[in-house]
DRENTORKOL-3810 file (N, C-alpha, C; in nm, 4 decimals):
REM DRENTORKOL-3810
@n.u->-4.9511; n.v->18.3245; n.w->12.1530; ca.u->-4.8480; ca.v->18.2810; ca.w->12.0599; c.u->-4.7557; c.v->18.3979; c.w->12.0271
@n.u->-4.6076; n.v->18.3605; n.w->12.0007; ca.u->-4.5683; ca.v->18.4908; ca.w->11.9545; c.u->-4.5442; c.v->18.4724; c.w->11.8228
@n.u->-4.4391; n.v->18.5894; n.w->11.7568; ca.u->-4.4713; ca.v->18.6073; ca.w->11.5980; c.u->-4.4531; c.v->18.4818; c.w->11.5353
@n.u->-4.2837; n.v->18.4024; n.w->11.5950; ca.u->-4.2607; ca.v->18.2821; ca.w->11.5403; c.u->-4.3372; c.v->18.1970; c.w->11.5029
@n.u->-4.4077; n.v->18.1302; n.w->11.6103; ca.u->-4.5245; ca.v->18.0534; ca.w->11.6281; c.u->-4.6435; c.v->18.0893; c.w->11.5221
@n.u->-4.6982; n.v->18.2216; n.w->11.5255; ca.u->-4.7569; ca.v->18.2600; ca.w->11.4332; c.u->-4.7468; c.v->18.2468; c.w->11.2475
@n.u->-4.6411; n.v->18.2769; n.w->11.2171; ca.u->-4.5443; ca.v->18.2052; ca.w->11.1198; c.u->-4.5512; c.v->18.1152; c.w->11.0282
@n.u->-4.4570; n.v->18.0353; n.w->11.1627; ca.u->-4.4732; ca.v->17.9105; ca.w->11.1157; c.u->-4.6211; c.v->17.8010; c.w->11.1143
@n.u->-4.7014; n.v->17.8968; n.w->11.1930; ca.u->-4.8801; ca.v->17.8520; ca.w->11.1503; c.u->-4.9633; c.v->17.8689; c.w->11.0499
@n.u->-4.8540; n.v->17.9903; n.w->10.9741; ca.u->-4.9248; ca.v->18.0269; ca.w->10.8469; c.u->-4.8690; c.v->17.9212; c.w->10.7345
@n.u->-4.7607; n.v->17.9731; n.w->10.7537; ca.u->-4.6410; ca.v->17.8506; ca.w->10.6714; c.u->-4.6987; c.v->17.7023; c.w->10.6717
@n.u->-4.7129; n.v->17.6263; n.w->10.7717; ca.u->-4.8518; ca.v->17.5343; ca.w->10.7771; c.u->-4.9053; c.v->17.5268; c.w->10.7186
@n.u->-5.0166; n.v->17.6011; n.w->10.7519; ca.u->-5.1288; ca.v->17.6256; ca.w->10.6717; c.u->-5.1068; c.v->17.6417; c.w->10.5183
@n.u->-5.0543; n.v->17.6943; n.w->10.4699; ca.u->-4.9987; ca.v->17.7176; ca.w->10.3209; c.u->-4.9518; c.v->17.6030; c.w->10.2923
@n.u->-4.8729; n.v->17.5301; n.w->10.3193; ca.u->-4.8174; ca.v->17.3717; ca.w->10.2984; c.u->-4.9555; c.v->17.2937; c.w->10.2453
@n.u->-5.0018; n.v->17.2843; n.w->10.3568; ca.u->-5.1793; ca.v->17.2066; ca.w->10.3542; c.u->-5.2323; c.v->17.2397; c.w->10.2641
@n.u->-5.2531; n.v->17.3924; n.w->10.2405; ca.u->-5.3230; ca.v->17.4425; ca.w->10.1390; c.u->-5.2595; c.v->17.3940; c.w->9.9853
@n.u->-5.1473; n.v->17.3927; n.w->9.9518; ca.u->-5.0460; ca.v->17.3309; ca.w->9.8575; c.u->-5.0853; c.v->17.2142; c.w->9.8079
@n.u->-5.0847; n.v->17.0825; n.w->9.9295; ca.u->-5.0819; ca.v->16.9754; ca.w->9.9220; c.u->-5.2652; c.v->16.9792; c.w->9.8394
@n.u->-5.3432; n.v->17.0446; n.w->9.9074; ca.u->-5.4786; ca.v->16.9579; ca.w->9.8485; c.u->-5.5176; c.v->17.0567; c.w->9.7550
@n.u->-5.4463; n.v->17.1278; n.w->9.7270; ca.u->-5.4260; ca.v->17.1787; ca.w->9.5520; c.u->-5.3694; c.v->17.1035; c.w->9.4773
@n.u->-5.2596; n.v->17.0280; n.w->9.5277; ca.u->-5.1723; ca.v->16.8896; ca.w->9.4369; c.u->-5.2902; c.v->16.7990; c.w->9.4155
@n.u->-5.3368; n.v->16.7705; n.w->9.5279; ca.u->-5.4448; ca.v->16.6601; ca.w->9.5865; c.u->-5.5139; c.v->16.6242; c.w->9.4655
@n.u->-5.6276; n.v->16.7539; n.w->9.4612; ca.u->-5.7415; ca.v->16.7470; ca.w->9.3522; c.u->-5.7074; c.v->16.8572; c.w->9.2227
@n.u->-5.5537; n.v->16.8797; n.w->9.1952; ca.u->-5.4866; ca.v->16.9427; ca.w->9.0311; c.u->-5.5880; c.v->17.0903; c.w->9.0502
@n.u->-5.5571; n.v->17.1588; n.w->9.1273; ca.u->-5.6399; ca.v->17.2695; ca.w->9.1418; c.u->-5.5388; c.v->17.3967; c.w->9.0838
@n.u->-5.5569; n.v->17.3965; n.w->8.9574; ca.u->-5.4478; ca.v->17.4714; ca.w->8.8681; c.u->-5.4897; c.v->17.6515; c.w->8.9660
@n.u->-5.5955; n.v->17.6801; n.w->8.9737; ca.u->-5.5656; ca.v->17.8355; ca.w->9.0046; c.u->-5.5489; c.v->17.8104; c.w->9.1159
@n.u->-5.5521; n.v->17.7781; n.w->9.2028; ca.u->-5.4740; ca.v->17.7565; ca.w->9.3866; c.u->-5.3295; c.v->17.7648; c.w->9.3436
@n.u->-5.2914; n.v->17.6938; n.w->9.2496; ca.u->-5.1305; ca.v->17.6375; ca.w->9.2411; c.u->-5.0570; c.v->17.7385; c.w->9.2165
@n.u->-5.1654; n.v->17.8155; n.w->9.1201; ca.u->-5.1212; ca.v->17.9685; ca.w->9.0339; c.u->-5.0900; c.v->18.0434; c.w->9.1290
@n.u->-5.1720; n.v->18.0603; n.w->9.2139; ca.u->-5.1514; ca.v->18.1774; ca.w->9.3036; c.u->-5.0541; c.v->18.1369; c.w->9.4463
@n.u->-5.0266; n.v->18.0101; n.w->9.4415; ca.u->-4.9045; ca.v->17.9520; ca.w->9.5972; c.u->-4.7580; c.v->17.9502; c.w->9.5573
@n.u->-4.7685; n.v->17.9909; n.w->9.3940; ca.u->-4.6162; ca.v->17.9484; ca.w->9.3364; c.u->-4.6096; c.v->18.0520; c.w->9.2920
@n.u->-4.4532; n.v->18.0739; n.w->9.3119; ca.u->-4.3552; ca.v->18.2008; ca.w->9.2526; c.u->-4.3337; c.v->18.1878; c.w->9.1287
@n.u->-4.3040; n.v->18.2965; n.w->9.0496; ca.u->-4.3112; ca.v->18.3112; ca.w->8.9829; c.u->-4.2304; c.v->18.2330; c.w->8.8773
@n.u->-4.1285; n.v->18.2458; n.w->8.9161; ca.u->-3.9913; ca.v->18.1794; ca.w->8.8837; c.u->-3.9637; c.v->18.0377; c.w->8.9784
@n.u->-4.0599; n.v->18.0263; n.w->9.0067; ca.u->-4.0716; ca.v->17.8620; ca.w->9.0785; c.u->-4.0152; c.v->17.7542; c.w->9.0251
@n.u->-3.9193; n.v->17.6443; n.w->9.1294; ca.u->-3.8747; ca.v->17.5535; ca.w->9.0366; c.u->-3.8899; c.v->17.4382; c.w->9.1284
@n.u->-3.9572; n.v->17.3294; n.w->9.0564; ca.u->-3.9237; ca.v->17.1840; ca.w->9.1086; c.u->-3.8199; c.v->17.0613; c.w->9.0388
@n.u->-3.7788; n.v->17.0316; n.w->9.1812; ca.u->-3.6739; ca.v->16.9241; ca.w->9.1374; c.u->-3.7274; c.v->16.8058; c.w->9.1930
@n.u->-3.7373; n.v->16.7132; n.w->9.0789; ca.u->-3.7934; ca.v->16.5758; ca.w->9.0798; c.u->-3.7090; c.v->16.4768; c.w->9.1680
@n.u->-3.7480; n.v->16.3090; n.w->9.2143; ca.u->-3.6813; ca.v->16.2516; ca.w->9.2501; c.u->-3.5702; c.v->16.2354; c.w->9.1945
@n.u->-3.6026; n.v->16.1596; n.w->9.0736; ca.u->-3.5117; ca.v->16.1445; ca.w->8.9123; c.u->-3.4069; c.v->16.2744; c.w->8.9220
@n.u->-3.4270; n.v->16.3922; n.w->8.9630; ca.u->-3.3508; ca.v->16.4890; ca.w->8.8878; c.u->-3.3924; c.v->16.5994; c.w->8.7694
@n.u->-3.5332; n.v->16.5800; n.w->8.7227; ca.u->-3.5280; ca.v->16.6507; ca.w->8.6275; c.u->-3.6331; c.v->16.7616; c.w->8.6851
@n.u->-3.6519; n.v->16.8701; n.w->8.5940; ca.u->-3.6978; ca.v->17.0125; ca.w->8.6793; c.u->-3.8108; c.v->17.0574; c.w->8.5507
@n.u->-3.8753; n.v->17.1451; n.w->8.6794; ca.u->-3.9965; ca.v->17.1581; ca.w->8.6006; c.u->-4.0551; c.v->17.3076; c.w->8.6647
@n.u->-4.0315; n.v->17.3680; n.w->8.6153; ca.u->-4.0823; ca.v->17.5716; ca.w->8.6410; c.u->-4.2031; c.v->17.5479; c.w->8.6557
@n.u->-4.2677; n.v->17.6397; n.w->8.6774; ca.u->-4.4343; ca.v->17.6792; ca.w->8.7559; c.u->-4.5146; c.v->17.6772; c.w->8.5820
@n.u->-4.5228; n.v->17.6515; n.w->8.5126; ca.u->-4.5959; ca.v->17.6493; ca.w->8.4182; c.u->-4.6214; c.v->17.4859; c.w->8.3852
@n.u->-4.5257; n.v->17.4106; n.w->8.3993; ca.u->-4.4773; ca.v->17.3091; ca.w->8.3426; c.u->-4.5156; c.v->17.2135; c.w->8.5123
@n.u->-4.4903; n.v->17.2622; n.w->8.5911; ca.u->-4.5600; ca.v->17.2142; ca.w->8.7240; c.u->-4.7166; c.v->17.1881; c.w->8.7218
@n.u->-4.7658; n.v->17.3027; n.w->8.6672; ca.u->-4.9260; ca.v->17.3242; ca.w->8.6940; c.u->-4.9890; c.v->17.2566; c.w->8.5573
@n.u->-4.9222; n.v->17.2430; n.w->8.4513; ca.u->-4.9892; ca.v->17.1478; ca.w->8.3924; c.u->-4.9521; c.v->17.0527; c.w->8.3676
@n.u->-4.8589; n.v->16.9623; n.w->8.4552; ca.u->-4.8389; ca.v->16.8402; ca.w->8.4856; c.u->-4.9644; c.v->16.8051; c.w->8.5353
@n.u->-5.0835; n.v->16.8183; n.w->8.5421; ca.u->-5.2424; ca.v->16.7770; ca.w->8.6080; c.u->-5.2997; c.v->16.7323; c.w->8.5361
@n.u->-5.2631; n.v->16.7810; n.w->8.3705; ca.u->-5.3132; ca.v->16.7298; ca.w->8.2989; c.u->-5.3145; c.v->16.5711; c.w->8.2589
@n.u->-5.2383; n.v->16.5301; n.w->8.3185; ca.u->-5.2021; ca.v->16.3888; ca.w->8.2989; c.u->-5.1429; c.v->16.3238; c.w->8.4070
@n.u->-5.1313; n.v->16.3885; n.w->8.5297; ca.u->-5.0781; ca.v->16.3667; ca.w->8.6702; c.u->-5.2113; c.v->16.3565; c.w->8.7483
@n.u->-5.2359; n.v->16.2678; n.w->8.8199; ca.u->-5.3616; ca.v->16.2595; ca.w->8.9191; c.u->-5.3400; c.v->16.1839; c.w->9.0486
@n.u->-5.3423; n.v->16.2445; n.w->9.1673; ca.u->-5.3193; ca.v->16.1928; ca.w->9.2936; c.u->-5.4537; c.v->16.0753; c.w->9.3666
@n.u->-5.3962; n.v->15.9870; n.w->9.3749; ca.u->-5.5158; ca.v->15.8986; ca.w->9.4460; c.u->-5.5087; c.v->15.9481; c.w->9.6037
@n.u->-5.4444; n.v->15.9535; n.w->9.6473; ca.u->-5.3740; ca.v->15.9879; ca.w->9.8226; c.u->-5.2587; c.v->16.0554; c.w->9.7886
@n.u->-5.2626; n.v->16.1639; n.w->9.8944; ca.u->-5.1131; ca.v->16.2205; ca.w->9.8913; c.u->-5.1104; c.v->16.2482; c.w->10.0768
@n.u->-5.0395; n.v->16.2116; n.w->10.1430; ca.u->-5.0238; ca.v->16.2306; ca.w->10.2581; c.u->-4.8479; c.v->16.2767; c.w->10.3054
@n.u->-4.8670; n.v->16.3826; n.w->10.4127; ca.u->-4.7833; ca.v->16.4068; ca.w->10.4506; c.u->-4.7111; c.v->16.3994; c.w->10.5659
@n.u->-4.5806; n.v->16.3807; n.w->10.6194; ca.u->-4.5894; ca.v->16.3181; ca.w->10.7830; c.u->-4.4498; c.v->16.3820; c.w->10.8182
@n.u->-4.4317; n.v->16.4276; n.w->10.9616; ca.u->-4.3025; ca.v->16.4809; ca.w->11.0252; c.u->-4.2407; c.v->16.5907; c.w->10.9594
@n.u->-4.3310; n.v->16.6632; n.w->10.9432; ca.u->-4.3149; ca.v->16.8126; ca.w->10.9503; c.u->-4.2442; c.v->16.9000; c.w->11.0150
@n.u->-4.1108; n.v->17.0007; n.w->10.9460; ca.u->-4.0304; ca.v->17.0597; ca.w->11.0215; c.u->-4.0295; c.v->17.1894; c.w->10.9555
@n.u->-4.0261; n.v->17.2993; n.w->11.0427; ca.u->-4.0664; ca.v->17.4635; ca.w->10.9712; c.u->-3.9370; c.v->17.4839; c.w->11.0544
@n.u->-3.8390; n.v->17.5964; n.w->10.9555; ca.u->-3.7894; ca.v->17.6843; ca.w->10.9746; c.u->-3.7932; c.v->17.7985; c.w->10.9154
@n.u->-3.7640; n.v->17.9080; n.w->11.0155; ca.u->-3.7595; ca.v->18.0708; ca.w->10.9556; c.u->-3.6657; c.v->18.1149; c.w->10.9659
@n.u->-3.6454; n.v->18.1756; n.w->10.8203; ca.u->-3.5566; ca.v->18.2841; ca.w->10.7999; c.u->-3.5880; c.v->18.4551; c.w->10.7676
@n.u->-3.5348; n.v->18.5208; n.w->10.7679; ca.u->-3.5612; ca.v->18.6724; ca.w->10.7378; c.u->-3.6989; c.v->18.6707; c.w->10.6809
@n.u->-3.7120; n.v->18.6797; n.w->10.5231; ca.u->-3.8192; ca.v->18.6384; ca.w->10.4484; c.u->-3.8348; c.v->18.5055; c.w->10.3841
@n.u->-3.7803; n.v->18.4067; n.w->10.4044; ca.u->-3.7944; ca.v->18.2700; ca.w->10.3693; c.u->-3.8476; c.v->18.1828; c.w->10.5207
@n.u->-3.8699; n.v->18.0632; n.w->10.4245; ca.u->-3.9249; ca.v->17.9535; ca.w->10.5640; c.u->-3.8787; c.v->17.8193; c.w->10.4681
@n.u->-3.8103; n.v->17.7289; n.w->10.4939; ca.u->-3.8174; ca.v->17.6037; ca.w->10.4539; c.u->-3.8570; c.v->17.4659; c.w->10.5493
@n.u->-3.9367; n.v->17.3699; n.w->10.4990; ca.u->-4.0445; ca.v->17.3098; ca.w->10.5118; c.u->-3.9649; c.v->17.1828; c.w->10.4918
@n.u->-3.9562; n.v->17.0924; n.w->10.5698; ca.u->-3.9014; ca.v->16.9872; ca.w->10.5412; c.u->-4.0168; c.v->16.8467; c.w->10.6137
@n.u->-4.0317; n.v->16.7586; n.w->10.5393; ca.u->-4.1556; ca.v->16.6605; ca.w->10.5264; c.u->-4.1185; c.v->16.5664; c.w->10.4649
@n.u->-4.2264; n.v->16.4121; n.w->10.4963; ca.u->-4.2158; ca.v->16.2995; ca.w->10.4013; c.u->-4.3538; c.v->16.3326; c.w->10.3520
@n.u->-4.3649; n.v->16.2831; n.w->10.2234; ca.u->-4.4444; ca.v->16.2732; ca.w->10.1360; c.u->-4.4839; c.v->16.1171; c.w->10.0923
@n.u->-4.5815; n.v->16.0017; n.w->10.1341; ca.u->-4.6446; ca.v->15.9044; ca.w->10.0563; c.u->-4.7418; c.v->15.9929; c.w->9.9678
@n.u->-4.7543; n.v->15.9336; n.w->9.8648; ca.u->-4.8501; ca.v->15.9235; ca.w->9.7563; c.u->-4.8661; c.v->15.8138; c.w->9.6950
@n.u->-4.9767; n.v->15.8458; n.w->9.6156; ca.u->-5.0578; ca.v->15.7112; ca.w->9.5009; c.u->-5.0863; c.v->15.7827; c.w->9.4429
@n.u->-5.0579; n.v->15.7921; n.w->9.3098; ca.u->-5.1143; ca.v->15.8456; ca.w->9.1733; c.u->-5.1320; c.v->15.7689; c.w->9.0387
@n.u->-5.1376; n.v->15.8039; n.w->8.9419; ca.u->-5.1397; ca.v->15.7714; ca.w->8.8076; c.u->-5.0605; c.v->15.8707; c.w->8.7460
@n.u->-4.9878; n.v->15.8527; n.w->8.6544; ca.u->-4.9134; ca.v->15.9618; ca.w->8.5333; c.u->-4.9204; c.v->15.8571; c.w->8.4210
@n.u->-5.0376; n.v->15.9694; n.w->8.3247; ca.u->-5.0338; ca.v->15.8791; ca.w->8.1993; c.u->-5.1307; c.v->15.7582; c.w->8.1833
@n.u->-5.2291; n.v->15.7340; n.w->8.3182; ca.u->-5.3064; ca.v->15.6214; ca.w->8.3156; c.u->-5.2055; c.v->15.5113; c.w->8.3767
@n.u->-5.0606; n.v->15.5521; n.w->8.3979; ca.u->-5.0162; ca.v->15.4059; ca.w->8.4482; c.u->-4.9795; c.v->15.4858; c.w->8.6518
@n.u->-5.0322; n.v->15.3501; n.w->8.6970; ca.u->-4.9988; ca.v->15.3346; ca.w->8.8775; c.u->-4.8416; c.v->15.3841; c.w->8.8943
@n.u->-4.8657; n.v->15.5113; n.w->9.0170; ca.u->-4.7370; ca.v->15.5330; ca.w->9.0384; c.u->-4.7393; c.v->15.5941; c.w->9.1938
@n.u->-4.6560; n.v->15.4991; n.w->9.2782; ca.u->-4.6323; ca.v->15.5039; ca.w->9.4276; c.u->-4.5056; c.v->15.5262; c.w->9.4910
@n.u->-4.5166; n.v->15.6450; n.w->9.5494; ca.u->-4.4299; ca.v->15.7517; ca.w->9.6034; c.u->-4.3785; c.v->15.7592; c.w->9.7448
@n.u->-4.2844; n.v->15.6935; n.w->9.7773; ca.u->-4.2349; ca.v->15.7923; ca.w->9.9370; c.u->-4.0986; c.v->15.8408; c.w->9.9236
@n.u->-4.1507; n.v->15.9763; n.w->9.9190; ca.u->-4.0013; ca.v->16.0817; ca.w->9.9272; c.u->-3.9964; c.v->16.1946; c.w->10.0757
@n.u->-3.8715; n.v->16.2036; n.w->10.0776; ca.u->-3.8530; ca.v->16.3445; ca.w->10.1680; c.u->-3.8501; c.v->16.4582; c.w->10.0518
@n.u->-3.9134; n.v->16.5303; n.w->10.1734; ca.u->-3.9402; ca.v->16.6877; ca.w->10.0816; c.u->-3.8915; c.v->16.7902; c.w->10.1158
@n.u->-3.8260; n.v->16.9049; n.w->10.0397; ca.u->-3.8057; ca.v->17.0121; ca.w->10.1271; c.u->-3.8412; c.v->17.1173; c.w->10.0186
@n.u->-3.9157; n.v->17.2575; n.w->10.1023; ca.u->-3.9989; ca.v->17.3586; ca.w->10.0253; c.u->-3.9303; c.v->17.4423; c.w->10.0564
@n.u->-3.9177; n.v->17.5691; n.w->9.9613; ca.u->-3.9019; ca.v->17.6915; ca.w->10.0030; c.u->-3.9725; c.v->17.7965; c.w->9.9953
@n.u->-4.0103; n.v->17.8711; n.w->10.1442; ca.u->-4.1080; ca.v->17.9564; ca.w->10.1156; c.u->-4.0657; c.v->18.0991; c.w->10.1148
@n.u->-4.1238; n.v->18.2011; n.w->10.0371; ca.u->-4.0400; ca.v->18.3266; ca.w->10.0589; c.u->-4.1746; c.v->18.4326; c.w->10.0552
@n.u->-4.1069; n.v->18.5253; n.w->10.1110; ca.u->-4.2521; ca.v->18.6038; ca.w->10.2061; c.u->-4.2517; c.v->18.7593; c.w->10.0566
@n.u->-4.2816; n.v->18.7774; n.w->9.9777; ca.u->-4.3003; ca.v->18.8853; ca.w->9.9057; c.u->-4.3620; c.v->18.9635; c.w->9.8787
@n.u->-4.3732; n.v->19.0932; n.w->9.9386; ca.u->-4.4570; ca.v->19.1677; ca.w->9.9715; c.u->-4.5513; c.v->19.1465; c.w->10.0569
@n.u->-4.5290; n.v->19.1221; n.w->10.2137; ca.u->-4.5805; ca.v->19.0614; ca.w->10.2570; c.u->-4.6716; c.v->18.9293; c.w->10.2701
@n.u->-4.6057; n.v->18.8533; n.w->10.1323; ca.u->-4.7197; ca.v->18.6975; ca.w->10.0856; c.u->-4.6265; c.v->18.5953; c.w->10.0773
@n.u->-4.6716; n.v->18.4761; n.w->10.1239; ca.u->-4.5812; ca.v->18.4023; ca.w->10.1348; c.u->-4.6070; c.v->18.3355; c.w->9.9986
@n.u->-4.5288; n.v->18.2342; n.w->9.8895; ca.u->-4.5257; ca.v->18.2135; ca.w->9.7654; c.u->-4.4240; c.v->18.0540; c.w->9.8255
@n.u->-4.4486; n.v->17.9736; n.w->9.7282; ca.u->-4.3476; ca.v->17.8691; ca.w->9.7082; c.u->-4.2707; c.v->17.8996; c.w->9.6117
@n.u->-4.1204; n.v->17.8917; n.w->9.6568; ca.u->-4.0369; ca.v->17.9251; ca.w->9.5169; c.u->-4.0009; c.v->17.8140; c.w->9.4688
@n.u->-3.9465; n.v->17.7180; n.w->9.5629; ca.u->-3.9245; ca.v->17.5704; ca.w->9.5173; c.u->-3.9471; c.v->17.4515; c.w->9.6063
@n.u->-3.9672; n.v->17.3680; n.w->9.5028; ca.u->-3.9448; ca.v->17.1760; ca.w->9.5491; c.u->-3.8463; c.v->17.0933; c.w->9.5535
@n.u->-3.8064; n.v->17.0261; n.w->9.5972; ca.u->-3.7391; ca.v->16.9398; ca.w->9.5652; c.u->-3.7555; c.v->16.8039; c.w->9.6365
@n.u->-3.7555; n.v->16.6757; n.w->9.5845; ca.u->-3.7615; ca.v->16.5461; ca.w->9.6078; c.u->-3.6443; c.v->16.4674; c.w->9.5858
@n.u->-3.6405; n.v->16.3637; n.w->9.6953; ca.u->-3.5701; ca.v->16.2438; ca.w->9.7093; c.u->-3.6096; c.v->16.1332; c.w->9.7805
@n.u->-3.5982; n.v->16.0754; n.w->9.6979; ca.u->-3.6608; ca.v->15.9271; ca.w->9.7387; c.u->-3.6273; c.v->15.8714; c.w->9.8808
@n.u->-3.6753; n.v->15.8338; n.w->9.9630; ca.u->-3.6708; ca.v->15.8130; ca.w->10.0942; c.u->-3.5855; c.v->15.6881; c.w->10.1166
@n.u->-3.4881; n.v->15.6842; n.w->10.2299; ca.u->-3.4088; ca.v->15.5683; ca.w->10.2301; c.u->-3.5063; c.v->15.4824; c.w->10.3202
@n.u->-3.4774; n.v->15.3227; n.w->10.2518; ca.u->-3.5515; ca.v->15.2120; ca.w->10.2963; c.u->-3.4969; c.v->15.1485; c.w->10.4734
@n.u->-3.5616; n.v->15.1807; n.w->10.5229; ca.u->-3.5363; ca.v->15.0956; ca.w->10.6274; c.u->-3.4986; c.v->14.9620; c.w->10.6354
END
């Protein structure tokens, strides 16, 4: 493999690792995959920093979260991650079912790769 390839295998891997930290609300995994200054942008629009992300668990719970058509690109020290996302969850005790496109940003700091941000949009219906 060369470096690229290599990379974007880690970058992978870190995605995965992400997702089944979302999966099962695994607050210190989340702690340590997100930047500091991390920001997610909701379907809706509204945003939520790495504090306010990680204890969204408290009342956020994934039944399934699956991910499909996965696209890695690299930059200098960034990588962005572009994916669909189904889910099944609960927020709040009430049923809530998800298919969005996703796109991540990853940035390599000090040699570590970190998520700086999310963002979601609801997937167009066929």
């Amino acid at each position: 493999m060369n470096k690229e390839q290599d990379t974007k295998g880690i970058i992978f891997e870190l995605q995965h690792k992400f997702d089944e930290a979302e999966l099962h609300g695994d607050k210190e995994a989340l702690n340590g995959l997100l930047t500091d200054d991390f920001i997610s942008i909701g379907p809706k629009g509204f945003l939520l920093d790495k504090n306010s992300w990680i204890s969204r668990h408290d009342q956020f719970k994934y039944d399934k979260l699956e991910t499909s058509d996965t696209d890695i690109r690299l930059y200098d020290k960034a990588a962005i991650i572009r994916n669909i996302q189904r889910n099944v969850a609960s927020y709040k005790n009430e049923p809530v079912k998800v298919a969005v496109r996703v796109s991540q940003v990853w940035v390599n700091e000090n040699d570590q790769w970190k998520l700086a941000g999310i963002q979601f949009s609801p997937l167009a219906e066929n």
